[in-house]
Structure formats: C-alpha cells, structure tokens
C-alpha positions as CSV (number, residue, x, y, z in Angstrom):
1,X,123.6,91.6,124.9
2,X,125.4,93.2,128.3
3,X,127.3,95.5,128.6
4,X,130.7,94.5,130.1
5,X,132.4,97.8,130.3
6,X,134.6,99.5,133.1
7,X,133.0,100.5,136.1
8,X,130.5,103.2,135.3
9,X,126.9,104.8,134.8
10,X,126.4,102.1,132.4
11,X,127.1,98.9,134.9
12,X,124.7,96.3,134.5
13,X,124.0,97.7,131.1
14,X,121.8,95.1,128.9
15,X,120.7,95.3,125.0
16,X,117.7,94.1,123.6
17,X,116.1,93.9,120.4
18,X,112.3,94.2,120.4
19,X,109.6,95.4,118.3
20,X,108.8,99.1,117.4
21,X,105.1,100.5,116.6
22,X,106.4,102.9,113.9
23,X,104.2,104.6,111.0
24,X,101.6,101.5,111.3
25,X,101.7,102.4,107.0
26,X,105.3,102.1,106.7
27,X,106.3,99.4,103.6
28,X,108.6,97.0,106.4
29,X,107.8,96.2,109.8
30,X,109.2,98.3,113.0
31,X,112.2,97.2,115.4
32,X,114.1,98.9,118.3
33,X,117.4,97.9,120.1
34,X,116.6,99.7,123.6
35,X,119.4,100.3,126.3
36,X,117.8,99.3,130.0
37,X,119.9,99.9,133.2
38,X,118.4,99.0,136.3
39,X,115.1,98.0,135.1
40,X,115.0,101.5,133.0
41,X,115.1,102.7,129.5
42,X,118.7,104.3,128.9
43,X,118.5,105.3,125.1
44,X,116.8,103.6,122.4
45,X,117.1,103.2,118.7
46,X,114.0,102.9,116.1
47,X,114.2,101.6,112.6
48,X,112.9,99.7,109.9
49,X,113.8,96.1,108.7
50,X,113.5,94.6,105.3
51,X,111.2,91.4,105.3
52,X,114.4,89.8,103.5
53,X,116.5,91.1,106.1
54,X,118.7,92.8,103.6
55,X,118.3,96.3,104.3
56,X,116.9,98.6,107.4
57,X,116.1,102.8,107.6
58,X,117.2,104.2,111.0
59,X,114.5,106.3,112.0
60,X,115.6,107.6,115.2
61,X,118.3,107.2,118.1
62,X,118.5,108.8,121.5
63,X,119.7,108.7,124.8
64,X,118.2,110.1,127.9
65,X,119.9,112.9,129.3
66,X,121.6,111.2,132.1
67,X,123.1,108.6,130.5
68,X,124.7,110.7,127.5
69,X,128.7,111.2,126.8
70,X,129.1,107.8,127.8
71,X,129.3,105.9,124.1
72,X,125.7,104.8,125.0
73,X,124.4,105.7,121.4
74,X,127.6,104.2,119.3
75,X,127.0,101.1,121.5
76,X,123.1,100.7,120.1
77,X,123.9,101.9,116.4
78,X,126.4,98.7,116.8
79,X,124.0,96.6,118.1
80,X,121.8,97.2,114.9
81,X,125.0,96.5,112.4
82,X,125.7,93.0,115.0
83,X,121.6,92.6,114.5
84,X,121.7,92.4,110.9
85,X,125.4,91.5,109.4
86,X,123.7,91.4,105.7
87,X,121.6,94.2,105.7
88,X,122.4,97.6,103.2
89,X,121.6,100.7,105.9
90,X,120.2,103.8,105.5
91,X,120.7,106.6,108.3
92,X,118.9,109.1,106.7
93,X,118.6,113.2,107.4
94,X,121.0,114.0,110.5
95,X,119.5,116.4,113.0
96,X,122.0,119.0,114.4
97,X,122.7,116.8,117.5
98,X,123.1,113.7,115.5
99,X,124.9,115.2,113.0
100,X,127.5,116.2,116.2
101,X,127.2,112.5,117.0
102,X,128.3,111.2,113.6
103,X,131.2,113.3,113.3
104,X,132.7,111.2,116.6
105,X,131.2,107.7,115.2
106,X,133.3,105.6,113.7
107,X,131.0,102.9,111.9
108,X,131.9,99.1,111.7
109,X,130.8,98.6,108.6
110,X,131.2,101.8,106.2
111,X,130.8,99.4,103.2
112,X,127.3,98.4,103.9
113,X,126.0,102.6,104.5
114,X,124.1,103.4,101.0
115,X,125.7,107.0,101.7
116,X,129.1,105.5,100.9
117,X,127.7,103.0,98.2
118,X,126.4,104.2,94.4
119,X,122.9,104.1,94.2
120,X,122.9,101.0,91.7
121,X,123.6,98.4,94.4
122,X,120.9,99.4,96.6
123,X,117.8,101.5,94.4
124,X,116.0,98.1,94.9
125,X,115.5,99.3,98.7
126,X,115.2,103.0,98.7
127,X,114.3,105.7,96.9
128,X,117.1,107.0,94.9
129,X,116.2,110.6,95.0
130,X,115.3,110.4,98.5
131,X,118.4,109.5,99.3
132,X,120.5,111.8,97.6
133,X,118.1,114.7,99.3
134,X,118.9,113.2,102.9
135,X,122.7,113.7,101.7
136,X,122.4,117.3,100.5
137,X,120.9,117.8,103.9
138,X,123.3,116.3,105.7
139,X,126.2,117.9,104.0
140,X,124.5,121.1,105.0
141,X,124.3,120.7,108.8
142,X,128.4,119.2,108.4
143,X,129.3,122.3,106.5
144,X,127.1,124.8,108.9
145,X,128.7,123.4,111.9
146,X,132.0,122.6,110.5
147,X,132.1,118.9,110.6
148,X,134.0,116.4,108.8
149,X,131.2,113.5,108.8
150,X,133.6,111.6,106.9
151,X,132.7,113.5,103.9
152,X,135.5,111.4,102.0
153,X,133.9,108.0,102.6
154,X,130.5,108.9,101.0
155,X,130.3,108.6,97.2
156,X,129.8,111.5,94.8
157,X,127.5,111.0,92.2
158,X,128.3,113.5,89.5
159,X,124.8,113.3,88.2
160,X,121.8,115.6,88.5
161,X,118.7,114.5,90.7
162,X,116.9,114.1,87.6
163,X,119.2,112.1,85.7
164,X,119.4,109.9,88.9
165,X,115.5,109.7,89.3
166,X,115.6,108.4,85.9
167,X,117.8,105.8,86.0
168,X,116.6,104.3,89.2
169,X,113.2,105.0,90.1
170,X,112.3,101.7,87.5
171,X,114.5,99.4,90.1
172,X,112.8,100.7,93.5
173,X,110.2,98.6,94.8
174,X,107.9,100.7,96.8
175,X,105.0,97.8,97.8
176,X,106.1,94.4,98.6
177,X,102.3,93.1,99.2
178,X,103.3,91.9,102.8
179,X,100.0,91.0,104.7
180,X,98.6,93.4,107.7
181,X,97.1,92.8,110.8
182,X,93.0,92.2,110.4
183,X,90.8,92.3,112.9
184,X,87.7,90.9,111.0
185,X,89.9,88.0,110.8
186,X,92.4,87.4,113.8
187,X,92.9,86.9,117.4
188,X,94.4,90.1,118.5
189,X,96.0,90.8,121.7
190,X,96.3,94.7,124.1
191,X,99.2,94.7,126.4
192,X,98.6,97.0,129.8
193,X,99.8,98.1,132.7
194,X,98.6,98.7,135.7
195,X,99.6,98.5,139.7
196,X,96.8,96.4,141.4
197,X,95.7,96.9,145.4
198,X,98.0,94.9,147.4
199,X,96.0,92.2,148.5
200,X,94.2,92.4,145.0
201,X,98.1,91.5,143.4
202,X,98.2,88.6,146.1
203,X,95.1,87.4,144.8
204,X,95.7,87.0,140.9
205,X,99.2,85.9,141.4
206,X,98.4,83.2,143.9
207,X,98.6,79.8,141.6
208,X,96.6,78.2,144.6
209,X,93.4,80.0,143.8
210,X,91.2,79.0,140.6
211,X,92.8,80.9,137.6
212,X,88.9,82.1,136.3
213,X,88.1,83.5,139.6
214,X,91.5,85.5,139.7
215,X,90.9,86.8,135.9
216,X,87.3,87.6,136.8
217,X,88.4,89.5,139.6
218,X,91.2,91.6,137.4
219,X,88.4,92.2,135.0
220,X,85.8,93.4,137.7
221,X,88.7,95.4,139.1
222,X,89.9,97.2,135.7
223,X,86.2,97.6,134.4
224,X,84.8,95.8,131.4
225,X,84.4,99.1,129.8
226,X,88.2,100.2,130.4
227,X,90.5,98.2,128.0
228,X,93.0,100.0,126.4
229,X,93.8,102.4,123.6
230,X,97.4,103.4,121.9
231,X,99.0,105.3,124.0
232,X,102.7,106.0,124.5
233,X,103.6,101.6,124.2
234,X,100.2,99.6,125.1
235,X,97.0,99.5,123.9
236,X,97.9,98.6,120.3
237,X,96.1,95.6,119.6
238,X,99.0,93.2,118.4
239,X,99.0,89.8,116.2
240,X,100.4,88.0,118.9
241,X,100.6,87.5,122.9
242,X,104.4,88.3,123.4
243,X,104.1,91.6,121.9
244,X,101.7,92.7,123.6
245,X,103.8,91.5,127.0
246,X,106.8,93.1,125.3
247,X,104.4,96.3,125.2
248,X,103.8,96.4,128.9
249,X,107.0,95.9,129.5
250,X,108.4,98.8,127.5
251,X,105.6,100.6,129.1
252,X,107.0,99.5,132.6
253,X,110.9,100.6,131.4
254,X,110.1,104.4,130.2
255,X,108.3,105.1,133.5
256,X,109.2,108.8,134.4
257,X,110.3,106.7,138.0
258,X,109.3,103.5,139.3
259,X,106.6,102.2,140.9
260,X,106.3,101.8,144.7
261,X,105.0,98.4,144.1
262,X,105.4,95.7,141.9
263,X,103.0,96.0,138.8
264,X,100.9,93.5,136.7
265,X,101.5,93.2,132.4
266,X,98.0,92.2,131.5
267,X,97.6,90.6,127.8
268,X,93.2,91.1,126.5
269,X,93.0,88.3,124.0
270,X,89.9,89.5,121.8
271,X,88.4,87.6,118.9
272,X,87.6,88.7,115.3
273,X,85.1,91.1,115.4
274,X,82.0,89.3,113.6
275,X,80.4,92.6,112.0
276,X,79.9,93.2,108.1
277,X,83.2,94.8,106.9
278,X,81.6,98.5,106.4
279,X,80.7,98.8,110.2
280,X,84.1,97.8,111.6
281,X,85.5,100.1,113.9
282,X,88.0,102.4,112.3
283,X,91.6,101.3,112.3
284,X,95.6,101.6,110.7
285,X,96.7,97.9,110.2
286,X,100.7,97.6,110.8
287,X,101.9,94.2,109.7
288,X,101.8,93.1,113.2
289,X,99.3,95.2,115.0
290,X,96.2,97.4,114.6
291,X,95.7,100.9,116.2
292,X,92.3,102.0,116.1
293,X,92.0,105.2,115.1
294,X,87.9,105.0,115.9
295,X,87.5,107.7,118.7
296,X,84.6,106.2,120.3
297,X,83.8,103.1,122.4
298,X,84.9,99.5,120.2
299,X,82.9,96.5,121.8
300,X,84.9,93.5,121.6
301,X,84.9,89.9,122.6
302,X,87.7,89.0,125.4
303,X,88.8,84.8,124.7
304,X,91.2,85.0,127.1
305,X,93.2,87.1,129.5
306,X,96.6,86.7,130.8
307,X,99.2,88.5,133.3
308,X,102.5,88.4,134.8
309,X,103.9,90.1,138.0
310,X,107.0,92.7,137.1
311,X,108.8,90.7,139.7
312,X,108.6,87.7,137.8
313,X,108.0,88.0,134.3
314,X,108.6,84.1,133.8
315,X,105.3,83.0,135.5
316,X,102.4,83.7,133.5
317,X,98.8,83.0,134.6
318,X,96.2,82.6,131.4
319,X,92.7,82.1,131.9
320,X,90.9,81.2,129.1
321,X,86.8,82.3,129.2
322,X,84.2,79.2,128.3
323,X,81.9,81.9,127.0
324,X,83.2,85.2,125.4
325,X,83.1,87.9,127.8
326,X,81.3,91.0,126.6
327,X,84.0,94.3,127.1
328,X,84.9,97.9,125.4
329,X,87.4,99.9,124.5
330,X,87.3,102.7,126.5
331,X,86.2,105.8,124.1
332,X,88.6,108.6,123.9
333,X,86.6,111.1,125.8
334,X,83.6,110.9,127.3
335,X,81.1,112.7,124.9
336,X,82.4,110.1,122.3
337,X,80.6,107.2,124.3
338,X,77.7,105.2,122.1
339,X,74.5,105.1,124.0
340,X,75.1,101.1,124.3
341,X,78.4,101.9,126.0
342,X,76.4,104.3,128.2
343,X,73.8,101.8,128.9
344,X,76.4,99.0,129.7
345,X,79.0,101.0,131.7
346,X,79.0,103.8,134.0
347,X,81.9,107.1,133.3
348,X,84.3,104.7,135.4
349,X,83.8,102.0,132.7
350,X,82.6,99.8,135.5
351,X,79.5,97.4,134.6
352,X,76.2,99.1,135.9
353,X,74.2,96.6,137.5
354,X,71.2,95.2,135.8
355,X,67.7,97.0,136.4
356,X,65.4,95.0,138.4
357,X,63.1,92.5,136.5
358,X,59.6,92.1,137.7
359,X,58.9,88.6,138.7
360,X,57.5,86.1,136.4
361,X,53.8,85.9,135.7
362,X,52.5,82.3,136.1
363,X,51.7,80.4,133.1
364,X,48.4,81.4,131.4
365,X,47.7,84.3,134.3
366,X,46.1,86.4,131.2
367,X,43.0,83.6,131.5
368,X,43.1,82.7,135.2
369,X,39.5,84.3,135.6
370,X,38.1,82.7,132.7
371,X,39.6,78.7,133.4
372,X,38.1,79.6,137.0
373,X,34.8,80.2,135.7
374,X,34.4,76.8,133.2
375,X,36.3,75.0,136.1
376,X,33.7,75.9,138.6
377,X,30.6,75.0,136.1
378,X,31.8,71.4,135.0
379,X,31.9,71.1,139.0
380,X,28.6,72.1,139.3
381,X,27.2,69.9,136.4
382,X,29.0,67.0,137.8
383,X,27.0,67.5,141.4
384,X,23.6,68.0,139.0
385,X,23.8,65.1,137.5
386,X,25.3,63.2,140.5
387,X,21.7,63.6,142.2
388,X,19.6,63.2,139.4
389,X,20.6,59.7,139.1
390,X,17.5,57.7,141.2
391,X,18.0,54.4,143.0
392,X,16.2,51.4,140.8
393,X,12.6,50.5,141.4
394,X,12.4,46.8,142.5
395,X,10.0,44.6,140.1
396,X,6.3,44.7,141.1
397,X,5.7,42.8,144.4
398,X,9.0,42.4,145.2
399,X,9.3,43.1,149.0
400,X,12.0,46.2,149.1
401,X,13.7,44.8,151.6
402,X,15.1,42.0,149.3
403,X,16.7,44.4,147.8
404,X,21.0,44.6,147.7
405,X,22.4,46.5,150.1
406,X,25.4,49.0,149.3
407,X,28.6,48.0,150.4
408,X,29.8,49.0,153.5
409,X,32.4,51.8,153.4
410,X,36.0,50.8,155.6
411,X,35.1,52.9,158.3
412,X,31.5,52.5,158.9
413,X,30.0,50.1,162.0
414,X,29.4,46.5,161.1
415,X,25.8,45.3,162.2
C-alpha cells in the first residue's frame, strides 16, 4: 500500500505487511504493518493473528518521533482493519500516549472492536476476564486525563468479573495445537546484515564469477565461527528463506542512519541438527522460527547460503554446498565458548589453520631393519649355493675336450 497523500513528510509513503518475532510462546503467530519512507522505518504496528484469520491482539503501535502528528499511526491501525476485513480485534491496555491517540481515532470498523461487542460473540478468542481488566484500565487513563475514548460505543456489562469468568472461561480456547518450528527436524534459515569491502561486494554480486567461489569467499570473509544470534531483527533462525530476507531487511530499515554503502542480506540455510534430542542446543520454538536461548557456541551444518545486494533486492545469488560446511553460532560472550569452538575458531570466529601434520611414514617402516636383514641372507644363500653347483665329470676316457661348450653370451668375441 502507498501513501498518496498531499505533499508532505510522508511523500513516497509505502505500507507493508510482514512478519513479527513477538513472544516466540505466544498461542498465534506474529505480524507487523511497518510504515517506510525513503528506505526507513516511519512507525510500526505489532500484533497477533488468529490461524483462522478471525481475530488479531494489537500488541503495540508507534511512530518515530519525526514523523508523529502527521495521521501516520491512524494510517497503520487502518492498514490492519483493510489486512483482515473478518477478523474480531482486540486493542488491549492503552498506555497514556495511546490512550491520547485513541481519543482523536475514529475507527472504521467499531463493530468488529470486542471493547464495543459483549463478550459472548468473541470468548472463543480471548480471555473474558482479561479483557474486561484491559477495559477498567483503560477507563482509568480516559478518566485521569479527561478523555472521552468513545466511552459510549464500548458495552457495559453489568456483571461482576466473577460472574463473567464463569460464564465464559468454558468457551475460551487457550491452545490450538498449532505446530512450532523444530530444529531436530527442519531446514532453518538466519537472515544478516552486513556491509562487505568494496571490491569484496563486487566480487559476490558479479553473476560472471562461479557462485561457490563467491559464497566461499562471504563465508571466509564473515568467519565460520560468526553466524548469527537474535538480536534486534536477524539472527532468529526462521522456517523459511523469505523471512529470513524479510529479517535483514527490517534490520536494514531501523538503521539509526544509513549506510555509506550499499549492504548485503545474507540467508545461512542450516540443516536439522542430527544430535539425540536431550543434547540439542537450548531453544524457544515460535511457529515460524526458533531463537536459541543456548548462551554458548551452537555447531551447525550450512546446506546453502544466499544473498542479495540492498540495491537490488530482486537478484538473488544462492549457492548450494555439495558437502555440508562445518560453522557456529557465535557464543554470546567469549568465556561461554566450548573448548571445540576454541579449538576450531580463533576470538574473531575466523577458522584457525590446521596444525602441521608430520609426513607420512612409509609402509611397514616399523620392520625396515628386520626385511633388510632376511633380504640380505636369501642373497647370500642364493650366491652359496650358486658356486657349490660343480661342472659334470665327463664318463671315464672320454677326452674333455669333447665336451659341450657353453653358449656364447651376445656380446662376447666369436672364434
């Protein structure tokens, strides 16, 4: 979606609707409408979608500072009712600003707000009680700071939390038995970013050269022992390759300021981790992504790896490894490093290079004295019996001179 507005801080304005790494134990998967004006993040809001699609928790909206009083935030909240025509919302608790923000925001769809609707049409979602808490709260901040916040459009129960609890809680359904990400069992995939030496950037972005020399080369260049962890939008380790692009892209778009250069989205494709379940690196499975929580060093298999140039995020170069190549998760400080990480990487996270290996013995050197030995007496027992073998006699009174001759040898003088 982009915005077509007058003239203004927001020209050139675009919409888009992306995932969201949220509370990787929440019950429905994370989304996020964010607000990007010249190539950088301009507000953002978080929530919360039913796997039906029928209903979605706002978890948080906001808007950077120099982009506010502009209808930035009514335009996103919008954007999530356009998102999701069919879906019951819930805004939740109000925090003092928001609650200021409400007061101004007209909704376009009122009917479809659980604050406005009674809690029989909608305990299937949420939490009854939950709800009706969110609503004393937000009544509070309206009364403190003497807002309206459309107090007549939200509908009075009448009844007492407990009553309500009792009636409803039967109705909620709290698990839903959706699967999670696994890494004993999937492909996963790390989004990063990272700005490459100049004529390094030339180098893997140049379709000329062979596409496993240029992935080599990013890997020497980042370190085997450097992939990455969870940070502020990469390093979650995602069930899919376009999240973890969309990652380094929303990595790339809430930059304090941009780069001086163009940067590279890089995309680790590791396979399932092979060890017995109980020795698995520690981990919070979201439905679409893993974070591990483990705080030392996680050895993993790299497939593949894949990157794009922030110039031009169409053209993607994927190199795909014959054998698996050997990397880690970088630990999360230094004194949490395994001694095989230690062994295998130096406190860059660069390869060390292998020790020297003495040179190969020749075959059966342990016995070379003793095969001389036997070697050297059959020689000498051939020569023995070599001259104990006597020329034989001619028959009595047969002149010796009648005797054969031995052949002549090639070489020797004719007669």
């Amino acid at each position: 979606m982009t915005y077509t507005g007058p003239p203004s801080r927001l020209r050139g304005l675009s919409l888009h609707l992306v995932g969201w790494k949220g509370d990787p134990q929440h019950r429905w998967p994370g989304h996020q409408v964010i607000a990007v004006v010249a190539e950088r993040a301009a507000g953002h809001v978080e929530f919360h979608l039913h796997p039906d699609g029928l209903a979605l928790e706002v978890s948080y909206l906001e808007v950077s500072r120099e982009f506010r009083n502009l209808g930035l935030a009514s335009l996103l909240m919008d954007r999530v009712y356009e998102a999701h025509p069919d879906a019951w919302i819930n805004h939740g608790r109000r925090s003092p600003d928001g609650a200021k923000w409400w007061d101004c925001y007209r909704e376009p769809a009122p009917e479809r707000n659980i604050h406005n609707r009674p809690p029989a049409e909608w305990a299937m979602h949420f939490h009854a009680v939950r709800v009706a808490a969110d609503q004393a709260v937000n009544h509070e901040r309206n009364r403190f700071y003497g807002l309206d916040g459309h107090r007549d459009a939200e509908h009075r129960y009448g009844q007492r939390l407990e009553e309500e609890y009792q009636l409803h809680a039967p109705t909620y359904m709290h698990e839903l038995g959706l699967p999670r990400a696994d890494p004993s069992q999937q492909h996963l995939h790390a989004g990063q970013l990272v700005v490459l030496p100049a004529g390094l950037h030339r180098f893997v972005h140049d379709p000329a050269r062979p596409v496993s020399e240029r992935g080599h080369a990013l890997l020497e260049h980042i370190g085997h022992g450097n992939l990455p962890r969870s940070s502020d939008h990469t390093g979650f380790w995602n069930t899919t390759a376009q999240a973890a692009y969309d990652d380094a892209w929303l990595a790339t778009l809430f930059q304090d300021a941009p780069f001086a250069a163009p940067a590279t989205h890089l995309v680790y494709q590791a396979r399932p981790h092979t060890t017995e379940p109980e020795h698995l690196p520690q981990y919070a499975a979201g439905h679409t992504y893993v974070n591990y929580t483990d705080a030392g060093d996680i050895s993993v298999d790299l497939a593949a790896l894949s990157w794009r140039s922030t110039t031009d995020l169409a053209a993607i170069h994927h190199a795909v490894f014959d054998t698996p190549v050997t990397a880690a998760i970088t630990p999360e400080y230094p004194q949490d490093a395994s001694a095989q990480y230690r062994t295998r990487y130096d406190e860059l996270g660069m390869r060390r290079s292998p020790a020297p290996q003495p040179a190969a013995s020749p075959p059966f050197e342990e016995h070379r004295q003793e095969i001389e030995a036997r070697a050297q007496q059959t020689i000498s027992d051939i020569a023995g019996r070599s001259r104990q073998a006597a020329r034989p006699r001619p028959p009595a009174g047969q002149d010796q001179s009648l005797l054969p001759s031995p052949p002549l040898s090639p070489t020797a003088p004719r007669p």
